[in-house]
Rosetta silent file (secondary structure, phi, psi, omega in degrees, C-alpha in Angstrom):
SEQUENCE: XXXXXXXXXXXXXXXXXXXXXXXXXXXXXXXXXXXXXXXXXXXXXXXXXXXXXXXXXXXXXXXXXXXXXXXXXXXXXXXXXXXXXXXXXXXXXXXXXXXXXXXXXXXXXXXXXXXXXXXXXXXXXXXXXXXXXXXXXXXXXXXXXXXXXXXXXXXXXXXXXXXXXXXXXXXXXXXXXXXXXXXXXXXXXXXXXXXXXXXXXXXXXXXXXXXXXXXXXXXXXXXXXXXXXXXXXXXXXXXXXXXXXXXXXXXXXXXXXXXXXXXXXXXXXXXXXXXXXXXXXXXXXXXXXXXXXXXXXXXXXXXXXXXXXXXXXXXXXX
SCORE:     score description
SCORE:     0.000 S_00000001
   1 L     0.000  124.256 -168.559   11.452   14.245  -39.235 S_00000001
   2 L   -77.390  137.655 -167.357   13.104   13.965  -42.190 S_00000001
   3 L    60.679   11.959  167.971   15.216   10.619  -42.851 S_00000001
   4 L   -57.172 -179.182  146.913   13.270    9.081  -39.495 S_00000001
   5 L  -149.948   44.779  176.645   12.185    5.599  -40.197 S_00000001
   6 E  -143.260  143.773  176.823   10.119    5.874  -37.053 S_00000001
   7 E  -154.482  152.103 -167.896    7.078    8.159  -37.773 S_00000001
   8 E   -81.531  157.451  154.426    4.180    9.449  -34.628 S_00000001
   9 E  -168.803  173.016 -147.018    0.302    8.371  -34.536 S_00000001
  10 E  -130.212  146.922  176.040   -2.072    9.073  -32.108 S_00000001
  11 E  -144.877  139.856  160.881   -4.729    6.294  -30.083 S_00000001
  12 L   -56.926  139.484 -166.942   -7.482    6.455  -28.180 S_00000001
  13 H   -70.407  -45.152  169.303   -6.174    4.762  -24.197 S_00000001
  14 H   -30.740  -53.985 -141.222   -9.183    2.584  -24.920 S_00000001
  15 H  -107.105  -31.266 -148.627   -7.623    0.969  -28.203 S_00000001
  16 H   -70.262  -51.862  174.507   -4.181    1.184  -27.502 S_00000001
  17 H   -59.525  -19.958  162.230   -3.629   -2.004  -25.231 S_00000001
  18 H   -46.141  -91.694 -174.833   -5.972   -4.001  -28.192 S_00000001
  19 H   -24.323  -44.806 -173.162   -3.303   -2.703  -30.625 S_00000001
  20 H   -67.920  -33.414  163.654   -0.603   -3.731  -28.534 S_00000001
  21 H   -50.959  -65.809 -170.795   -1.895   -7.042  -28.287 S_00000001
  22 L   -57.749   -7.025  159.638   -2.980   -7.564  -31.568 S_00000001
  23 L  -116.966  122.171 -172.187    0.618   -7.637  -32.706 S_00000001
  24 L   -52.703  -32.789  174.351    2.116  -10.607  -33.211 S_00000001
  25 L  -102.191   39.607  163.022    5.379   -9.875  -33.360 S_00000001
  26 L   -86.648  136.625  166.642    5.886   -8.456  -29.892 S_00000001
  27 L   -85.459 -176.962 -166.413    7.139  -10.474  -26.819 S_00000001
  28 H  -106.364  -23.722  168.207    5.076  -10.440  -23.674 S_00000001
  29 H   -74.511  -69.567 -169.203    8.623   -8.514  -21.882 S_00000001
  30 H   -43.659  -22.323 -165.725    8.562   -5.838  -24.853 S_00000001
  31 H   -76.048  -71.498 -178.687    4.357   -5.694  -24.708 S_00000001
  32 H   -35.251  -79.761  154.812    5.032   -5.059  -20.853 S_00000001
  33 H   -11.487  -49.921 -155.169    7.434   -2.821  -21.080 S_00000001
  34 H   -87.273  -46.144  166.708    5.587   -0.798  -23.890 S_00000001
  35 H   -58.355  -20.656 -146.491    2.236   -0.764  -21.514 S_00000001
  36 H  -105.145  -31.105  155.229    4.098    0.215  -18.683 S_00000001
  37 H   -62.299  -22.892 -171.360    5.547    3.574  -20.805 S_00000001
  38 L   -89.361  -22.040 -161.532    1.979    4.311  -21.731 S_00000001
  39 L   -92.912  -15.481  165.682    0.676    4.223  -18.415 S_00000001
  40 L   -93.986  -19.670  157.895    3.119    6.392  -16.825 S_00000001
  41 L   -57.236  -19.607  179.708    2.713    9.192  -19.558 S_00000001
  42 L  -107.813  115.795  173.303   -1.031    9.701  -18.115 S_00000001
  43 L   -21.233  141.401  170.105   -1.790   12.501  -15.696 S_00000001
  44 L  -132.627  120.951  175.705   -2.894   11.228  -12.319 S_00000001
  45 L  -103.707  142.369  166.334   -5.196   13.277  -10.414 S_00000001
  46 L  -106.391   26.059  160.836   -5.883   12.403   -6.706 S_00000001
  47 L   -62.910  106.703  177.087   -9.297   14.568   -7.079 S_00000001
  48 L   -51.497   -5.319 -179.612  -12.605   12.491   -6.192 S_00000001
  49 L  -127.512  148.981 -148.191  -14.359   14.269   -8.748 S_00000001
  50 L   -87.914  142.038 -159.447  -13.821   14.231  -12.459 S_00000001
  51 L   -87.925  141.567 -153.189  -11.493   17.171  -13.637 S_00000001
  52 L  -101.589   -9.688 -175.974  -13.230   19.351  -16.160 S_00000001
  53 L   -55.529  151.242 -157.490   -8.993   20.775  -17.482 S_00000001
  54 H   -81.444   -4.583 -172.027   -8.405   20.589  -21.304 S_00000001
  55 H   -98.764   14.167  155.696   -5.168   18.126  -20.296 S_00000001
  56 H  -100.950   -4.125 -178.108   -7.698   15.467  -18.904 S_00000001
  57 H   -88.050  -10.708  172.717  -10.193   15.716  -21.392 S_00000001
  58 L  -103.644  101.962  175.826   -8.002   14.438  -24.651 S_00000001
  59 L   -80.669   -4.619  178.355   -7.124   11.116  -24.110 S_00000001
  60 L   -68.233  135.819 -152.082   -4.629   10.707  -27.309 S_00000001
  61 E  -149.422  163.298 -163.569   -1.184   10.363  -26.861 S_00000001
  62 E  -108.319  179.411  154.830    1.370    9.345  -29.691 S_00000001
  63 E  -140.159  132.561 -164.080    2.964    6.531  -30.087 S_00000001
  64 E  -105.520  129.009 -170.669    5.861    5.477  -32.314 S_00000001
  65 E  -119.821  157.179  173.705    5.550    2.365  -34.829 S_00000001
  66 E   -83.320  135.222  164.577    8.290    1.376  -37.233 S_00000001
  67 L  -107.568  144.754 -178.989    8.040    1.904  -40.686 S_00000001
  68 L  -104.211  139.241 -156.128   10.012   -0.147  -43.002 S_00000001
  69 L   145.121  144.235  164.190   11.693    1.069  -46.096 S_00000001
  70 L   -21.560  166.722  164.590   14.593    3.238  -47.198 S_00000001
  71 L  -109.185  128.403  164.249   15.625    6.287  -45.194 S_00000001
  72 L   -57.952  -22.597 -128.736   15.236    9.793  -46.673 S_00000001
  73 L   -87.541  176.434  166.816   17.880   11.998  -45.256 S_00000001
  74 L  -110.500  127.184 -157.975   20.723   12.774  -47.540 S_00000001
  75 L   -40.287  134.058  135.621   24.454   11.457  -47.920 S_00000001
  76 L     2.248  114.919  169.387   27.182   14.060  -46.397 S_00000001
  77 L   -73.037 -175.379  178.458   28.395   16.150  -49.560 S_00000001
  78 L  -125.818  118.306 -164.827   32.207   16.142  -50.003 S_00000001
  79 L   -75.700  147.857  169.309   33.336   19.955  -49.369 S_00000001
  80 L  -106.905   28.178 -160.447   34.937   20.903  -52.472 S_00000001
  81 L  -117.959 -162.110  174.769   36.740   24.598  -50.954 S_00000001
  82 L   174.957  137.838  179.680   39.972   24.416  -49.096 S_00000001
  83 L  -126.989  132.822 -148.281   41.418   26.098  -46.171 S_00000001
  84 L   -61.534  103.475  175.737   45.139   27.352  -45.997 S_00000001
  85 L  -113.737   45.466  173.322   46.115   25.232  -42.888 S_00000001
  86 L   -73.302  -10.872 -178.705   50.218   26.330  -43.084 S_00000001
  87 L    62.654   62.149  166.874   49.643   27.589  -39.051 S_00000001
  88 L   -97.813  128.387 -179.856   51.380   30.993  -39.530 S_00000001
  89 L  -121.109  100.607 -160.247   49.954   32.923  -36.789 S_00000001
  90 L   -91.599  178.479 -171.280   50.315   36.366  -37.449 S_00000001
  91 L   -56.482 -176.525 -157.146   51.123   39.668  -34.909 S_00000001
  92 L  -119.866  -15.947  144.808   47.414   40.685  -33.154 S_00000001
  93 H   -15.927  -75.541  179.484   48.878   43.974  -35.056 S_00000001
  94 H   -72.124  -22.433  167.044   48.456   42.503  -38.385 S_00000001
  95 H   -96.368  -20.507  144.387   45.328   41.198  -38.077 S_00000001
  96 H   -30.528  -52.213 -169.080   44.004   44.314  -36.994 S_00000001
  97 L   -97.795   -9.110  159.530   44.956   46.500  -39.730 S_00000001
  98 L   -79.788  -12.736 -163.670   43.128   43.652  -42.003 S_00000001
  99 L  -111.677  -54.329 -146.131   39.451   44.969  -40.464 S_00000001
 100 L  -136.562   80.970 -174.736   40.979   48.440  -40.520 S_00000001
 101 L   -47.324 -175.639  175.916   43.189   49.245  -43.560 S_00000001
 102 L   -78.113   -4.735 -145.271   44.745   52.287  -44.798 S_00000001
 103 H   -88.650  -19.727 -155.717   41.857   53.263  -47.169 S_00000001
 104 H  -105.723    5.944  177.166   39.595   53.347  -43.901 S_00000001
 105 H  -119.099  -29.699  153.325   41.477   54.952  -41.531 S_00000001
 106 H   -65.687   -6.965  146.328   42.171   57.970  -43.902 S_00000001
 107 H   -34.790  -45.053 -161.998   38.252   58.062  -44.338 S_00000001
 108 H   -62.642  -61.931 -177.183   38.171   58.138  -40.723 S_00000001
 109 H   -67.973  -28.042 -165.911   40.532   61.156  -40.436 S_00000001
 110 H   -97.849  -16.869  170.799   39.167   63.585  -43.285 S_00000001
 111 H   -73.294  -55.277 -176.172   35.498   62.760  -42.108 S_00000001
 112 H   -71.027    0.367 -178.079   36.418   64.002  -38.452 S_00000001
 113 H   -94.236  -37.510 -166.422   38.739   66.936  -39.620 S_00000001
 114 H   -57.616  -72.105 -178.845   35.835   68.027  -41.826 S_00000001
 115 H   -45.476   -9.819  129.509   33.383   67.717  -39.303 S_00000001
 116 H   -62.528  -20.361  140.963   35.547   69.995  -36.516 S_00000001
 117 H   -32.262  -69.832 -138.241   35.526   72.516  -39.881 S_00000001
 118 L   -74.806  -28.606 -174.480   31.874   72.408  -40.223 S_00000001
 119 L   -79.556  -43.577  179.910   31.358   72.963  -36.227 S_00000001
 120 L  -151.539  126.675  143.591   34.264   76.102  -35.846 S_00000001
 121 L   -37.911  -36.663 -168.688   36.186   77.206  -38.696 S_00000001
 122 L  -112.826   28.697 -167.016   38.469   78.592  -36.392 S_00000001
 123 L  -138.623  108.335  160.902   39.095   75.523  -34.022 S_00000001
 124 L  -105.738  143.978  161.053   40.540   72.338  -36.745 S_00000001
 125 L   -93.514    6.492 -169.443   41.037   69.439  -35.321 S_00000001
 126 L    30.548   38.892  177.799   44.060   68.396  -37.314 S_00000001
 127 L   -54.879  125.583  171.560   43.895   64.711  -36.758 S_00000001
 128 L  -113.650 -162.540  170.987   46.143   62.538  -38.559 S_00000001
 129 H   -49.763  -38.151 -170.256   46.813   58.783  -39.245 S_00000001
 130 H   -88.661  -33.743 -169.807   48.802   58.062  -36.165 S_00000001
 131 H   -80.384  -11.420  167.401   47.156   60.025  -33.867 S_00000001
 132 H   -75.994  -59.474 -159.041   43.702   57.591  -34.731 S_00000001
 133 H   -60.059 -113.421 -135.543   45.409   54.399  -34.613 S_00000001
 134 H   -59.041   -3.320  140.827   46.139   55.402  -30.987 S_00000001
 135 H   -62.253  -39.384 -167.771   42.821   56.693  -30.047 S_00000001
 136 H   -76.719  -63.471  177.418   41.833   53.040  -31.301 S_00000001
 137 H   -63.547    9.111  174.032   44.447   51.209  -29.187 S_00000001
 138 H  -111.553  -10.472  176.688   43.629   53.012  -26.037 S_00000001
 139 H   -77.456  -18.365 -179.345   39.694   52.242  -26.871 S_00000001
 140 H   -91.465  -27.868  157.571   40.982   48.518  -26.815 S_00000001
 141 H   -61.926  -12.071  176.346   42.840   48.881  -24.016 S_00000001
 142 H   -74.149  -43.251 -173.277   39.972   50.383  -22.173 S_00000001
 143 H   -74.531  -25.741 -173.911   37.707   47.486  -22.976 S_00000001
 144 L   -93.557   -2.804 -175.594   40.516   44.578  -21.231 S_00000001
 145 L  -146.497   94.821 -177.209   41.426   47.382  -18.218 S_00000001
 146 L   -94.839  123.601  148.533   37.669   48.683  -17.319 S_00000001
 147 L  -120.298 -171.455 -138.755   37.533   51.541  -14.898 S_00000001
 148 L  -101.289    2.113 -173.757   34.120   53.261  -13.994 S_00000001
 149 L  -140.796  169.568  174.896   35.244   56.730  -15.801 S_00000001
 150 L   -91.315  -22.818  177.843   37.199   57.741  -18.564 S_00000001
 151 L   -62.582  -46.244 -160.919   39.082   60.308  -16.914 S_00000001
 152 L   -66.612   36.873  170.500   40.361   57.701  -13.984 S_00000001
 153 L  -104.405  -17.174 -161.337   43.200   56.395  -17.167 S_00000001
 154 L  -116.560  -16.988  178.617   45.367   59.359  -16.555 S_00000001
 155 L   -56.766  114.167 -179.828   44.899   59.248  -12.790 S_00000001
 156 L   -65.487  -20.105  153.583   48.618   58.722  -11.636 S_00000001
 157 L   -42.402  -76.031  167.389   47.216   56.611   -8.347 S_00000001
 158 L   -23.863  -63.651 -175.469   45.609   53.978  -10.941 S_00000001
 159 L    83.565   42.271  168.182   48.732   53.845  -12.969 S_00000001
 160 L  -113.973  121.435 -171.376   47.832   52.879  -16.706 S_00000001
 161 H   -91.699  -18.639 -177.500   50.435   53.600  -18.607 S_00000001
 162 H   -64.718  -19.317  145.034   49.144   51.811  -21.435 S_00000001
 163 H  -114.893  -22.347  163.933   47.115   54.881  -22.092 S_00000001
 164 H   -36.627  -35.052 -142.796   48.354   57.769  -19.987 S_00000001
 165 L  -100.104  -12.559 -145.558   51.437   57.107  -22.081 S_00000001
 166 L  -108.522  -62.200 -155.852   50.083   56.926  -25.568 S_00000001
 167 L  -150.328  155.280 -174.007   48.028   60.286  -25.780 S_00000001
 168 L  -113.289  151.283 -164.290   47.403   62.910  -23.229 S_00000001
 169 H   -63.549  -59.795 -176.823   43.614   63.075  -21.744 S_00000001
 170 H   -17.464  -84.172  178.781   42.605   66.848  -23.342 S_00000001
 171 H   -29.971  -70.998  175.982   43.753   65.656  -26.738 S_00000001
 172 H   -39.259  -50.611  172.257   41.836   62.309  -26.281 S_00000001
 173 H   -74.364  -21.971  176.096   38.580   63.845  -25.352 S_00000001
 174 H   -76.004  -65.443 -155.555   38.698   66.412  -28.160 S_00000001
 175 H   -51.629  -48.233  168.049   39.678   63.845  -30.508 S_00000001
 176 H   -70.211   -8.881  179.098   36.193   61.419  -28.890 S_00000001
 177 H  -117.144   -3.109  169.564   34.176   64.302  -29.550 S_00000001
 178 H  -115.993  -21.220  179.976   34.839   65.241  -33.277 S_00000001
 179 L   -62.942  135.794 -158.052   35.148   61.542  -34.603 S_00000001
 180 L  -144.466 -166.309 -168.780   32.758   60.948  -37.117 S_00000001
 181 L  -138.605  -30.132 -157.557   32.475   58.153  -40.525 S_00000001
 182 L  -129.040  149.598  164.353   30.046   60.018  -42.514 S_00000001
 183 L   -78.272  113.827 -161.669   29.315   63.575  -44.123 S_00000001
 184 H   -53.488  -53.013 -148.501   26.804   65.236  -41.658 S_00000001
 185 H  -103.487   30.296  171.300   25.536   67.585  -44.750 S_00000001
 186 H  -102.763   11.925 -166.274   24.877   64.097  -46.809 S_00000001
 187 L   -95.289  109.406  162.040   21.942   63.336  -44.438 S_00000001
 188 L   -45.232  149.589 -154.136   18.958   62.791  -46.347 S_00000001
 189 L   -91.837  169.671 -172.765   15.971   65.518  -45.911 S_00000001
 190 L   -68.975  -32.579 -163.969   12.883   64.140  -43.245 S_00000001
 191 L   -89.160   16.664 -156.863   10.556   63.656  -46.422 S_00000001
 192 L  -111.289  144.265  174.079   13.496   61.571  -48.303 S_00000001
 193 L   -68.037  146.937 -158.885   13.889   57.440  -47.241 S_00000001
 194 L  -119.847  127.152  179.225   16.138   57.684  -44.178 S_00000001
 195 L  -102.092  121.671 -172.396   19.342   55.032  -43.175 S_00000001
 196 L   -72.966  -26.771 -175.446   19.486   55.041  -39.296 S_00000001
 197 L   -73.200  -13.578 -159.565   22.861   53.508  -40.169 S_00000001
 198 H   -62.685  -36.191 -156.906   24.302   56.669  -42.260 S_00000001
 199 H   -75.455  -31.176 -167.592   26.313   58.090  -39.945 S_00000001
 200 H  -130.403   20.400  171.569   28.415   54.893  -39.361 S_00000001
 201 H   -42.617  -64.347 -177.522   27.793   53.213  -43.224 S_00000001
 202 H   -51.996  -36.763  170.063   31.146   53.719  -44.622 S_00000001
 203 H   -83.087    0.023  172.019   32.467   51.635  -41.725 S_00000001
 204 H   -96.784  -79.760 -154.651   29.829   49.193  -42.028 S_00000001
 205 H   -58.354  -40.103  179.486   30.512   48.604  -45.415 S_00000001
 206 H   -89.050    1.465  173.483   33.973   48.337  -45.336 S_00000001
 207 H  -104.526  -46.797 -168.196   33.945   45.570  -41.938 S_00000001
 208 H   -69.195  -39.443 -175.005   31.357   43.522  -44.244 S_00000001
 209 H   -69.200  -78.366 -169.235   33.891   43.397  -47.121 S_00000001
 210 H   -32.478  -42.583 -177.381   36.981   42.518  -45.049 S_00000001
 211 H   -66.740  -22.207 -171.842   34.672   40.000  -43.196 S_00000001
 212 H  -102.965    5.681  176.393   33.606   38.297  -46.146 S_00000001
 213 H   -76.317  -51.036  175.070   37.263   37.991  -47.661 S_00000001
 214 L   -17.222  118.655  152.059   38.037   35.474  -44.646 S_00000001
 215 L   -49.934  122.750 -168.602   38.194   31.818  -46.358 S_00000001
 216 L   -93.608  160.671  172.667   34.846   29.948  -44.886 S_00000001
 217 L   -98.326  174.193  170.490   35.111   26.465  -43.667 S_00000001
 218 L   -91.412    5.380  163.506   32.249   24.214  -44.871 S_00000001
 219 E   -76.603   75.443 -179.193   30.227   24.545  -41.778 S_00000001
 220 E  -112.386  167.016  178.811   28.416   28.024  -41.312 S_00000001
 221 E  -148.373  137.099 -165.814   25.678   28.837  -39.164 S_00000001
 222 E   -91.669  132.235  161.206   23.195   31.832  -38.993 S_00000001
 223 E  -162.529  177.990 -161.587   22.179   33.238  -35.892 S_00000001
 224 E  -105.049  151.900 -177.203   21.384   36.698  -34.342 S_00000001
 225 E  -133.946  150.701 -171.799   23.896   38.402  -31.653 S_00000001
 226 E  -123.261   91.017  169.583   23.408   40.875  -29.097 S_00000001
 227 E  -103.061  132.246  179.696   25.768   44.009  -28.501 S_00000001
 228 E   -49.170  117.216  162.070   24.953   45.553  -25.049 S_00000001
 229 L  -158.782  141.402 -127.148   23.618   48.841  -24.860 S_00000001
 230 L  -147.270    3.851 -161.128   21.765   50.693  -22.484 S_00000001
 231 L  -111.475 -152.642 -139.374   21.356   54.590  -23.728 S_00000001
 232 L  -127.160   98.421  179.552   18.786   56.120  -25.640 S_00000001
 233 L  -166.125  136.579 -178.188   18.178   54.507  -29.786 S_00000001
 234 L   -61.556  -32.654 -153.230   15.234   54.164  -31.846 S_00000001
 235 L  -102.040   14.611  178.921   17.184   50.556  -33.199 S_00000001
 236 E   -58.551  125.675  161.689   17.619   49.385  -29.259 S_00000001
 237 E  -104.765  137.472 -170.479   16.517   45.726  -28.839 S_00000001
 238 E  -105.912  147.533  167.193   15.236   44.238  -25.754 S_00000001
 239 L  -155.617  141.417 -164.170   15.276   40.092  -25.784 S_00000001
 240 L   -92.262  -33.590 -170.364   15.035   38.436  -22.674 S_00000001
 241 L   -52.863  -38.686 -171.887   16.038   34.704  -23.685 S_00000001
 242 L   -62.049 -179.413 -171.323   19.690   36.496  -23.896 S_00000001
 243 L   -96.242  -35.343 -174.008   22.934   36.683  -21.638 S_00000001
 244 L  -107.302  137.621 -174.690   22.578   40.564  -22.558 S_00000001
 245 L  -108.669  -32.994  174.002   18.589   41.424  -22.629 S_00000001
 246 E   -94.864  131.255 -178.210   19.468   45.289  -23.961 S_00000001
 247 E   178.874  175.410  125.782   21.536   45.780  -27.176 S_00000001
 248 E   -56.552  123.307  178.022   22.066   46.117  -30.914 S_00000001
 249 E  -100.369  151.474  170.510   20.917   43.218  -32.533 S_00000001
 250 E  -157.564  146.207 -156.700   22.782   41.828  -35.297 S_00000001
 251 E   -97.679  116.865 -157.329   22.150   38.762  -37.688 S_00000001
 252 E  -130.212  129.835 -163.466   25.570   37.253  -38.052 S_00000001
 253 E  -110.265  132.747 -172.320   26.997   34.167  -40.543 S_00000001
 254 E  -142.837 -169.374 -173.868   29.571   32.819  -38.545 S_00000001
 255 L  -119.089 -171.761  174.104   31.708   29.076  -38.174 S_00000001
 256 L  -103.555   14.029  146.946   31.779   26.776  -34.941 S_00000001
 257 L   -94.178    1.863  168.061   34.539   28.674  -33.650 S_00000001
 258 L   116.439  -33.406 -140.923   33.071   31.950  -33.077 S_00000001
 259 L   -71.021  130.965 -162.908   34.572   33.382  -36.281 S_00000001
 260 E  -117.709  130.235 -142.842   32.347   35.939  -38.364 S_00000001
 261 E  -104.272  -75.972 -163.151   31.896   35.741  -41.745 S_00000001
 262 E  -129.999  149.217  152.763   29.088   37.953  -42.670 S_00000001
 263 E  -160.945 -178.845  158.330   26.799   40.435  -40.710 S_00000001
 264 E  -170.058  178.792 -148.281   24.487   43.083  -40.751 S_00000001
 265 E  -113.805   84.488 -178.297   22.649   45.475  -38.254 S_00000001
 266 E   -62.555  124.225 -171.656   18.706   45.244  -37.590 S_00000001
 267 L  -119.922  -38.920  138.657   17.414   48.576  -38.321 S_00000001
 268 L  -151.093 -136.655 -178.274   14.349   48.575  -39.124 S_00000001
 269 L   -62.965  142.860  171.646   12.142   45.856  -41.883 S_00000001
 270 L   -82.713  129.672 -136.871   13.889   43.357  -43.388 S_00000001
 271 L  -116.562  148.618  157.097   13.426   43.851  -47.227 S_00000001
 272 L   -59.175  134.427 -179.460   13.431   40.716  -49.545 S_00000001
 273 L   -70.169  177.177 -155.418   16.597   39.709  -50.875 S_00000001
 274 L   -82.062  141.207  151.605   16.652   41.107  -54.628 S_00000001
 275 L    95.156  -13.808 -145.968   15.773   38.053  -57.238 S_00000001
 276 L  -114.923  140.803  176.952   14.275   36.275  -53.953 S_00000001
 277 L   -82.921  167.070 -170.589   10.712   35.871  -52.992 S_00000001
 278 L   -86.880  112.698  177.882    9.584   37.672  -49.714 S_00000001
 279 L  -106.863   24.142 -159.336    9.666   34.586  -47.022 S_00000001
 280 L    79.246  171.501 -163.770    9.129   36.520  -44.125 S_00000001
 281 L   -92.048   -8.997  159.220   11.521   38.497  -41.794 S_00000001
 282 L   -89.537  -43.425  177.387   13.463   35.467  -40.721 S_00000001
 283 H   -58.488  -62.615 -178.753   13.826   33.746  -43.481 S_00000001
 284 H   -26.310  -56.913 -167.256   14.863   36.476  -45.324 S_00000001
 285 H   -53.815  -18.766  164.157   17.941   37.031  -43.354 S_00000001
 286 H   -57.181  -51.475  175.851   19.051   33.352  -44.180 S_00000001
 287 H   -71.619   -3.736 -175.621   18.714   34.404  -47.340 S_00000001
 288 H  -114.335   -4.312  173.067   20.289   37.370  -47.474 S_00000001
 289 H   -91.892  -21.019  177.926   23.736   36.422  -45.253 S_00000001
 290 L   -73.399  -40.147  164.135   23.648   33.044  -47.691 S_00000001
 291 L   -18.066  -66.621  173.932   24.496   35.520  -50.333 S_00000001
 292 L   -70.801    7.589  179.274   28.373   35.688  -49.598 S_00000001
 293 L   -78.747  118.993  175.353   28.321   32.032  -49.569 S_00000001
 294 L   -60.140  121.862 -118.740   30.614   30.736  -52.375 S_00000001
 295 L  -131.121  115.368 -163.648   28.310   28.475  -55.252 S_00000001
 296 L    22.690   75.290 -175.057   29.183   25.039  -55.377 S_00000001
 297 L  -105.503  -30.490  152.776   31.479   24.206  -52.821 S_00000001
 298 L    86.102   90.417 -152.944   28.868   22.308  -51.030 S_00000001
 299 L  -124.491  154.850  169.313   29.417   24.109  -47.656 S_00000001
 300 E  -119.865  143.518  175.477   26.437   23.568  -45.074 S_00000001
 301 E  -142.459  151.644 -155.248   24.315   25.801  -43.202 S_00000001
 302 E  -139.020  147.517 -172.622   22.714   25.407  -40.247 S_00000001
 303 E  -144.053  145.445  164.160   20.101   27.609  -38.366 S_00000001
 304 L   -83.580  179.462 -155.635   17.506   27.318  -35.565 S_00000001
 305 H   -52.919  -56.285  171.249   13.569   26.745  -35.516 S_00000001
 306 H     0.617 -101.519 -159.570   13.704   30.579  -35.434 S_00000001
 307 H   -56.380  -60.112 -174.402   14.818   30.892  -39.213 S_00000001
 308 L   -29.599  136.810  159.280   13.004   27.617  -40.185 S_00000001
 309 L  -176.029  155.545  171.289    9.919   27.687  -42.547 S_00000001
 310 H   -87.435    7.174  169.738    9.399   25.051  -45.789 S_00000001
 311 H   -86.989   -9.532 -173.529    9.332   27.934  -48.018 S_00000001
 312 H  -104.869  -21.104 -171.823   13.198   28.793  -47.188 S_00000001
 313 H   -92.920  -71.009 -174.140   14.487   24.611  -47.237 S_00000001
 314 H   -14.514  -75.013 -153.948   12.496   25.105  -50.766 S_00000001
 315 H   -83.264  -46.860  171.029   14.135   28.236  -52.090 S_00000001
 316 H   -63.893  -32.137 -165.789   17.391   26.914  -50.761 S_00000001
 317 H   -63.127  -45.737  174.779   17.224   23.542  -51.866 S_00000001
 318 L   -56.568    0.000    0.000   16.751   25.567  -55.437 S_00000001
């Protein structure tokens, strides 16, 4: 442990009350005490016959002695960044239209008009700007007012006017069934390297810039996130340790408020970052979400065992 001044060692059961003895500068209540921790740390079998299991056959057990001497760890840096803390709390509007701007919601529209061309020539879907943003607010309104169908929104028993009122269901469902991000006849051939991602890149690309424009605090932390899904994908992940066990996984640089920074989308192998040596598929991703981290601000990042190896505390340290 880095910066301990306590460090482990291991004794034979045999030795260990000698040792304990054998130092002088112990009281006979701390010596007790100290025997009385070792002795309750050893398995007790109530078998008359001697147990052949590897946890009775190794009698060593640690123990912790002081070492004397500086401490390692290193002083606290002094963040050098700064974060606009005027409290202006903007409309839920306005922060909205920061993830999804004008440039990306006409992308949005001329990818889906093309693609209802390319399916019937003689069926357009004529989508425009306005009529997206309010496919998008009734998909948000869908997720805070869950029914078990999509249909049941328009049902006049139910009553949600918050989308009945917005768009009429025909129109909606055409409009869910032509939206698209990417050009379908920009799809790389099967013997050509293949992005599992292509179809929804341009919108990937453009949520990682706007995410990494956010002003960072000096605290970030890496860790992997899990959005639920359940269907049918080559890039499905199952992890059991989670609150969701089925999903999209995604490796995310985020603050101690929840707030997201950075991300990207495990797809298939994780590639070295460029300039970087290959440190394995965890490390890498520290290294490649540390990337948008602004250079010498002296911001800290913090990750779990997961991510851990001494070749990445090296290469960062560098």
């Amino acid at each position: 442990m880095i910066g301990s001044e306590y460090a482990p060692d291991y004794f034979d059961l045999d030795e260990l009350e000698d040792l304990v003895v054998s130092n002088d500068n112990t009281s006979e209540d701390e010596l007790e005490t100290s025997v009385v921790e070792v002795e309750e740390s050893i398995p007790i079998t109530t078998s008359s016959k001697p147990s052949t299991s590897r946890n009775f056959q190794s009698k060593r057990i640690p123990l912790w002695r002081h070492i004397s001497g500086d401490g390692t760890a290193r002083p606290m840096p002094e963040w050098l960044g700064q974060i606009d803390s005027s409290g202006v709390i903007k409309r839920p509007v306005e922060y909205f239209r920061h993830f999804f701007s004008k440039d990306i919601i006409t992308h949005i529209v001329d990818q889906s008009n093309l693609y209802a061309i390319q399916q019937n020539p003689n069926k357009p879907l004529a989508l425009s700007r306005q009529e997206l943003e309010q496919f998008l607010g009734t998909l948000l309104a869908m997720s805070m007012v869950k029914l078990s169908n999509s249909r049941l929104y328009w049902k006049s028993k139910l009553n949600c006017p918050i989308v009945s009122e917005v768009i009429s269901r025909d129109r909606w469902e055409e409009i869910k069934s032509k939206i698209h991000f990417n050009d379908n006849s920009q799809i790389p051939l099967p013997n050509e390297k293949t992005d599992k991602l292509f179809k929804i890149r341009p919108l990937i690309d453009h949520l990682q810039k706007k995410f990494r424009e956010i002003p960072m605090p000096q605290m970030l932390c890496v860790d992997e996130q899990i959005v639920p899904f359940k269907g049918r994908s080559s890039m499905k992940q199952y992890i059991p340790s989670k609150p969701h066990k089925w999903g999209y996984k995604l490796f995310v640089l985020c603050d101690d408020k929840g707030i997201m920074y950075d991300f990207f989308i495990y797809s298939e192998k994780i590639e070295p970052v460029l300039g970087e040596p290959d440190l394995g598929a965890s490390s890498n991703v520290v290294l490649k979400l540390a990337q948008s981290i602004p250079v010498g601000l002296n911001h800290l990042l913090y990750f779990d065992n997961w991510f851990t190896s001494l070749p990445l505390m090296t290469t960062l340290a560098k």
